[in-house]
Structures are given as C-alpha cells and as structure tokens.
GUPAVO-190523 format. One line per field, with one value per residue (C-alpha): residue number from 1; residue in one letter; x negated, y negated, z negated. Coordinates in nm, 3 decimals. Each point is the difference from the previous one (the first is absolute). Layout:
BEGIN
nr: NUM:...
rest: a:...
xx: X:...
yy: Y:...
zz: Z:...
This chain:
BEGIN
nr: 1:2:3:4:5:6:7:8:9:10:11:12:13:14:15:16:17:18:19:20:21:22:23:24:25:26:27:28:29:30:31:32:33:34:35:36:37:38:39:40:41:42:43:44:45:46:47:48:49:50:51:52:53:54:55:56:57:58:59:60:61:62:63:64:65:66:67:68:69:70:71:72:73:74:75:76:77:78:79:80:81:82:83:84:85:86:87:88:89:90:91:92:93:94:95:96:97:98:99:100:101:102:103:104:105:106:107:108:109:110:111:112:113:114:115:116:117:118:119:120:121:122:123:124:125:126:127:128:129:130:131:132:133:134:135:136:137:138:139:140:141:142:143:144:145:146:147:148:149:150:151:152:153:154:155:156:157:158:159:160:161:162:163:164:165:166:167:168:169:170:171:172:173:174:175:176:177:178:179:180:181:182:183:184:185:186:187:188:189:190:191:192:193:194:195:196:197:198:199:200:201:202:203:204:205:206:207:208:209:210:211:212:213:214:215:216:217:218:219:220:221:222:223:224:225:226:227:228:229:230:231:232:233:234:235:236:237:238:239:240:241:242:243:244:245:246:247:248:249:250:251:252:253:254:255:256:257:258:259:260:261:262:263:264:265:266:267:268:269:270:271:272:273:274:275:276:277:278:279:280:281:282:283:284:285:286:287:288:289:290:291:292:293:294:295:296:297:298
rest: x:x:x:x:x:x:x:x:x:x:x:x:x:x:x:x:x:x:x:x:x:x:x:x:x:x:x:x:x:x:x:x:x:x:x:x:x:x:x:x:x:x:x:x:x:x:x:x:x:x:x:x:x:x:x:x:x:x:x:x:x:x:x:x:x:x:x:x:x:x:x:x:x:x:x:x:x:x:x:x:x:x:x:x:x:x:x:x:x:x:x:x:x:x:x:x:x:x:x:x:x:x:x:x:x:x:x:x:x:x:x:x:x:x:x:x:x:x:x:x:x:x:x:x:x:x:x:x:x:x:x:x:x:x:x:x:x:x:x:x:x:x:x:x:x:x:x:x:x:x:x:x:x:x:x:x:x:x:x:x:x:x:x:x:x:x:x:x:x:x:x:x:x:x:x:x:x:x:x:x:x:x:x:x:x:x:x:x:x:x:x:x:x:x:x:x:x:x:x:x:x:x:x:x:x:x:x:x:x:x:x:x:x:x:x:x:x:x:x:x:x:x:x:x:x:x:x:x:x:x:x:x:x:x:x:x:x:x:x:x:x:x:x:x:x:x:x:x:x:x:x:x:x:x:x:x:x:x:x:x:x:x:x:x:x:x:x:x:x:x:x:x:x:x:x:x:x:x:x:x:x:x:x:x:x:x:x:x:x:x:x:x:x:x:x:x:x:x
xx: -3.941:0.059:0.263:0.337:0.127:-0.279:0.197:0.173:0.379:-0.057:0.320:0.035:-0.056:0.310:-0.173:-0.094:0.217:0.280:-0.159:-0.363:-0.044:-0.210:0.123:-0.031:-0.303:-0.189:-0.343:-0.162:-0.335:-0.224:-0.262:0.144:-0.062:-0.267:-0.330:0.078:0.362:0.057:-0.040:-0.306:-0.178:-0.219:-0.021:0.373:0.061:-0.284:0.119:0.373:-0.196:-0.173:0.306:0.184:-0.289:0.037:0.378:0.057:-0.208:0.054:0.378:0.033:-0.257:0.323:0.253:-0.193:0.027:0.349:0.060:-0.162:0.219:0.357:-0.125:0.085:0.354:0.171:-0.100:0.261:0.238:-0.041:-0.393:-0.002:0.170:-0.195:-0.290:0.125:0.086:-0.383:-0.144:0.211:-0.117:-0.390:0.009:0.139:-0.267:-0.249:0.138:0.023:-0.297:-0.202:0.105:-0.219:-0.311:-0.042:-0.002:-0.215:-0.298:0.117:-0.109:-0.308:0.003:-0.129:0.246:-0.106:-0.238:0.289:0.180:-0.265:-0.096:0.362:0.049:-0.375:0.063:0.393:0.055:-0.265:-0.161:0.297:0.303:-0.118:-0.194:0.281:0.258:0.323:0.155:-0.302:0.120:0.350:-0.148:-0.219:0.306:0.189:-0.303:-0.051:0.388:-0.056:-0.272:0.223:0.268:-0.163:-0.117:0.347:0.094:-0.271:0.111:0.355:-0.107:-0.236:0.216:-0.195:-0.315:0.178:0.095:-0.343:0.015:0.059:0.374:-0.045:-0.232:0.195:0.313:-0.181:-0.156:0.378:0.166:-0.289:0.014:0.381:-0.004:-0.293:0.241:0.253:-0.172:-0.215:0.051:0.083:-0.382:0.035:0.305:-0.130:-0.327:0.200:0.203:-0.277:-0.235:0.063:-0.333:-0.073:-0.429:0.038:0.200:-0.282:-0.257:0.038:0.141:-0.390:-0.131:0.245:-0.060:-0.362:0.068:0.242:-0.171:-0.331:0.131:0.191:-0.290:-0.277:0.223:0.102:-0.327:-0.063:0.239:-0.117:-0.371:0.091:0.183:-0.270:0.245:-0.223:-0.229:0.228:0.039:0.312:0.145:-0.202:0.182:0.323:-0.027:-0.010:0.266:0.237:-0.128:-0.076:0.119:0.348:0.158:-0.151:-0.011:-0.254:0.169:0.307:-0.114:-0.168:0.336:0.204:-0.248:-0.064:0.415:-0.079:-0.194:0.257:0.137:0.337:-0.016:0.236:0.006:0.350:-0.018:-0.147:0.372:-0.102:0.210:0.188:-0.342:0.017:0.378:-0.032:-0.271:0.219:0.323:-0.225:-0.145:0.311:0.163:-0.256:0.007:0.385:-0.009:-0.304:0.243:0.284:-0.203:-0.182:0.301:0.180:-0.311:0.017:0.379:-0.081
yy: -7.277:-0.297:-0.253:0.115:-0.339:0.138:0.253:0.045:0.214:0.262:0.235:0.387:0.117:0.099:0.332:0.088:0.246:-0.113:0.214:0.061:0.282:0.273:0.387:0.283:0.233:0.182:0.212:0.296:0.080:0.372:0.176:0.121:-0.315:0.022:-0.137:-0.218:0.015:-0.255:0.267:0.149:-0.340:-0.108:-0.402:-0.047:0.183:-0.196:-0.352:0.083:0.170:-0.334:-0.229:0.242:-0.134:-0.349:-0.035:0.023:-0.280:-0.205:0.051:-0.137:-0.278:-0.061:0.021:-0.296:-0.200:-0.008:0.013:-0.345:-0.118:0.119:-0.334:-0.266:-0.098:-0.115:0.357:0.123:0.246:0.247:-0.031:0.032:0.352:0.086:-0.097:0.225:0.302:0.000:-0.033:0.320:0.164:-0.053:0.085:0.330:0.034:-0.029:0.272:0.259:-0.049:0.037:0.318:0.105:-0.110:0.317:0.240:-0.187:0.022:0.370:0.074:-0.198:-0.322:-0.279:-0.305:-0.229:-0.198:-0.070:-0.164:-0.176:-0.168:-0.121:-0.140:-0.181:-0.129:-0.010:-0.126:-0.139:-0.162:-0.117:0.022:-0.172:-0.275:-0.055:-0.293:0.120:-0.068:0.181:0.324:0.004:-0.069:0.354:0.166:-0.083:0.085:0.326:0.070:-0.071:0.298:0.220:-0.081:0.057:0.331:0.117:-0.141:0.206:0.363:-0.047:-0.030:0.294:0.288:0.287:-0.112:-0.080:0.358:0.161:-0.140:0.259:0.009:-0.173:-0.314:-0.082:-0.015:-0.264:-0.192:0.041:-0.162:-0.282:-0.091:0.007:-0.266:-0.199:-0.055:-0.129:-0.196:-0.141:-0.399:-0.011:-0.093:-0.217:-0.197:-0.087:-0.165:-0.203:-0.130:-0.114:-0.072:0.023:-0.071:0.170:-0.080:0.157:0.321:0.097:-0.106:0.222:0.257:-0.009:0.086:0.220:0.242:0.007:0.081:0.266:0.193:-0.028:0.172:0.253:0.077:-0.004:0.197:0.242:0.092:0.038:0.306:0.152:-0.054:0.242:0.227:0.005:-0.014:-0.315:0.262:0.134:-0.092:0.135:-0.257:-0.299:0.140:0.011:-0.343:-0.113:0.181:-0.132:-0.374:-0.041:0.361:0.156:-0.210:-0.312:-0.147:-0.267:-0.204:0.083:-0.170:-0.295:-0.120:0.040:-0.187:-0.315:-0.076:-0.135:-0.269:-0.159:-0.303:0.077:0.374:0.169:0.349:0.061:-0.103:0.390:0.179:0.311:0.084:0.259:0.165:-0.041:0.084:0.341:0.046:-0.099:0.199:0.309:-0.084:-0.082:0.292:0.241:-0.185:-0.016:0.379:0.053:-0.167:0.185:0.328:-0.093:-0.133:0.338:0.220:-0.208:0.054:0.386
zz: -4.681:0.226:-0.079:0.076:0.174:0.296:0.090:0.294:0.058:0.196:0.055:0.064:0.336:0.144:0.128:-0.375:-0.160:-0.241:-0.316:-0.132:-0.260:-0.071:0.092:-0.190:0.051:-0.197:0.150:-0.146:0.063:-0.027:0.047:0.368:0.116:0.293:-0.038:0.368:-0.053:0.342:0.275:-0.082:0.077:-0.302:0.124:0.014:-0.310:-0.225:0.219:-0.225:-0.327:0.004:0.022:-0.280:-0.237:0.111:0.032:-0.352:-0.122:0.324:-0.068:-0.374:0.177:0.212:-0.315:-0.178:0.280:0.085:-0.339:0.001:0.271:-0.149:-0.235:0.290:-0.093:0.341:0.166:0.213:-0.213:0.261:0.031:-0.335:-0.025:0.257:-0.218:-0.295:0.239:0.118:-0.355:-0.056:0.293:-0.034:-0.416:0.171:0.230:-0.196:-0.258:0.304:0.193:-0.360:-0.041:0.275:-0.205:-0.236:0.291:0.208:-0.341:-0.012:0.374:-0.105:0.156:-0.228:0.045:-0.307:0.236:0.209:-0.281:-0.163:0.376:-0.035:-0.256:-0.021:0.361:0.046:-0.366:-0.189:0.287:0.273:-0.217:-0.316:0.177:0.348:-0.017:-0.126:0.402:0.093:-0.185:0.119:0.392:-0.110:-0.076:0.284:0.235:-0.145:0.007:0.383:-0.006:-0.187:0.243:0.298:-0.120:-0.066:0.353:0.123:-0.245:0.158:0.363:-0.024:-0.155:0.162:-0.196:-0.307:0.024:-0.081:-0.325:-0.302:-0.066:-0.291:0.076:0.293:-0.234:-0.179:0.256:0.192:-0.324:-0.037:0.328:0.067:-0.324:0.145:0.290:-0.221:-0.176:0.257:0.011:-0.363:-0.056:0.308:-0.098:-0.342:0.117:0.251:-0.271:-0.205:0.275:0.351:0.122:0.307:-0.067:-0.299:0.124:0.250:-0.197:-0.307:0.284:0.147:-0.352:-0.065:0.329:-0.076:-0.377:0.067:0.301:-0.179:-0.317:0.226:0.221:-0.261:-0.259:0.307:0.081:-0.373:0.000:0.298:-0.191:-0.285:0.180:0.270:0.295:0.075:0.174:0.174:0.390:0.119:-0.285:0.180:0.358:-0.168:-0.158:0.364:0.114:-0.257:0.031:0.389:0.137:-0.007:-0.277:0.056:-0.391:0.064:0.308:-0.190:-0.289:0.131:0.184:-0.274:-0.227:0.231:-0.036:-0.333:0.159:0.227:-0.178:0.015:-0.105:-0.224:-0.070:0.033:0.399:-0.014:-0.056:-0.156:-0.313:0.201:-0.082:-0.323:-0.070:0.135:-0.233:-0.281:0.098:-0.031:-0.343:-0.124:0.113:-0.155:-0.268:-0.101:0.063:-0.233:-0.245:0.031:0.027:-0.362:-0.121:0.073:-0.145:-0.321:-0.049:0.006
C-alpha cells in the first residue's frame, strides 16, 4: 500500500446514514424454483443467475480491499466504521447469493466456466498485477454499478415484482444494503487517493470488464437452456431495455454521474429506499425469533 503521509482526510458525507451493519436474512432455496424465475423472461433471469455466480467472489474481492485500507491510521473514525459495516455486509452477500449455486447445477446449467473466467481474468490477471490505488478505485467503481442497479430495482417495483417470491427477497435485501453502503468504497479511495484520472480511468476498464462478463456469461445461460433460440425473448429484451421500462437510457444516466468531478454518491438521497427495506426484514425477522423461541420452549 501507498505511504500513509499521501493520504488525504476526507470526512463522512452528511447525507450518509449514521450506522453501517449488516441485517439479518437468511434465503432458502428448492426445487420450486422456476427455471426463468424473473417473469417468465429467460435474459433478465440469466443477466441476475450470472451476477449470483460473480457476486460472491467479486464481493470477498471487495473485503480484501477495504480491509487493506482500515490500515491507514489518520482515517476518519466514522469512515472507518463505515469501512467495517461494509466488510460485514459483502462477507454476507457472498454467503447468500452462493446458495443459489447448487440449484442452478441441479436444473443443469454448467456455471464452473463462469468462475474460472473470473478468477483467471478478475484475479490472477487484473487484481494480482493492478496498483494497490488501482484496486480500491475498482471497488469503488463497481460499488457505483451495484448502486445504480439498486437505484434502478427501487424505481421499478412493478418489474421487480415478477421475480419468484424468493429471489426478489434476496435481490430486495442486497440491494437495500448496496444503498447503504454505497460511498463507503468511494470515501476510502478518496482518502488514500483522490485522483480524479485515476477514478475514471479504472471506471473505463471496469464498465467494459463488468458488462462483458455479464453479457457473455448471460448469453451463456440462455445457450444451455436454449432460450437463445428463442425470439419472443430477443422482443422482450427490447422491451425491457428501450420499450416500456426503459433499463438502458436508465442506466447510461445514472452511470455517466460517476464521471463529473465533483460527484458523490450521497448527492442521490435514497436511503428512504433502503430503510423500508430494512423495517420489513427486521420485522419478520424479530417475529421469526419469537415464534422459534416460543416452539422451542414447548
């Protein structure tokens, strides 16, 4: 890691919330579980099966990093509980979204190329050979993606909706914590290097890395499962991108505010989003307790 007399103080948004931690959850998985579980529509379904193999890896990829960082001495105290709230949060992610991975080889999709792509390209190849500030400008460019994609779930409930009952209640819980969490990766590559070159320029590798593994991988699925063949999937690929719901223009204006020089992702006031989310799981989840609690004191 760089010295730490090159750092630079960088203080908590006052937009951020007060407290970073990760909230109880805990997804089951069977064999009811559709084959296109997002509304019927094999693309959007395999575009999530693909980031539920990536997210794990790409997640601890995230812990080491700001693990790194927590080492600069003269962080902000608050930046760095912030920093130790995320770690908690992605080593959580990645446990759930695993869980999906047995299933998916029982309906027959083969995911190990998926994983070894990773790791030979995201790991052995960028990760091992990138300056350390390179890696912590990755993470907070792909915490912008993940971000922006839980902007996107939030503003777009009637989609969201299609998904199976369970799989939305994971991708609800990821993304309400991605919102949380969102300029935690930000906020620690400011402090140790607030370079605005080397934000977008290991942004521009990053977009290409992470919609090339997405789109290839995607396409992948729809391969095995043969839904590749399939035109009324092509027709309602448009729809969802450039018809009724609009995800590509969406996207793309959300993901050029990373490049102003002045950005910050709390400017986007969106935790309301994310607390709702919250309330619910926590609600469930204290009554889950008290129910078990009650069934074990029988």
């Amino acid at each position: 890691m760089q010295n730490i007399e090159n750092q630079k103080p960088i203080k908590k948004h006052p937009n951020a919330p007060e407290n970073i931690k990760p909230h109880p959850i805990n997804v089951k998985f069977d064999d009811s579980l559709p084959r296109h579980w997002f509304g019927g529509n094999a693309f959007m379904t395999h575009i999530l099966n693909t980031w539920t193999v990536i997210f794990p890896d790409a997640e601890r990829y995230f812990v080491r990093w700001s693990r790194k960082a927590l080492q600069y001495e003269n962080l902000d105290p608050k930046i760095r509980k912030d920093i130790q709230g995320f770690i908690g949060q992605e080593t959580r992610h990645a446990s759930e979204h695993e869980k999906l991975w047995e299933l998916l080889q029982k309906q027959g999709y083969d995911i190990r190329p998926v994983l070894d792509f990773i790791h030979k390209v995201g790991f052995d190849l960028i990760e091992n050979n990138f300056p350390d500030t390179w890696n912590l400008a990755a993470v907070a460019g792909f915490e912008h993606f993940t971000a922006m994609f839980a902007e996107i779930y939030f503003e777009s409930p009637e989609l969201m909706n299609t998904m199976h009952p369970e799989m939305k209640r994971l991708f609800e819980w990821h993304a309400a914590e991605e919102v949380e969490h969102k300029a935690v990766a930000f906020d620690q590559l400011q402090a140790v290097n607030d370079s605005y070159l080397l934000r977008i320029s290991v942004m521009n590798l990053a977009v290409i890395l992470l919609y090339g593994i997405s789109v290839a991988n995607t396409l992948y699925f729809m391969l095995q499962d043969r839904s590749i063949f399939n035109i009324k999937e092509w027709a309602g690929i448009w729809n969802l991108f450039f018809g009724e719901y609009q995800l590509a223009p969406r996207s793309v204006s959300k993901f050029i505010e990373y490049y102003r020089p002045d950005f910050h992702p709390w400017e986007i006031q969106n935790y309301a989003d994310a607390v709702r989310v919250f309330e619910n799981f926590d609600n469930n989840y204290s009554i889950a307790l008290s129910v078990n609690t009650c069934s074990n004191g029988l």
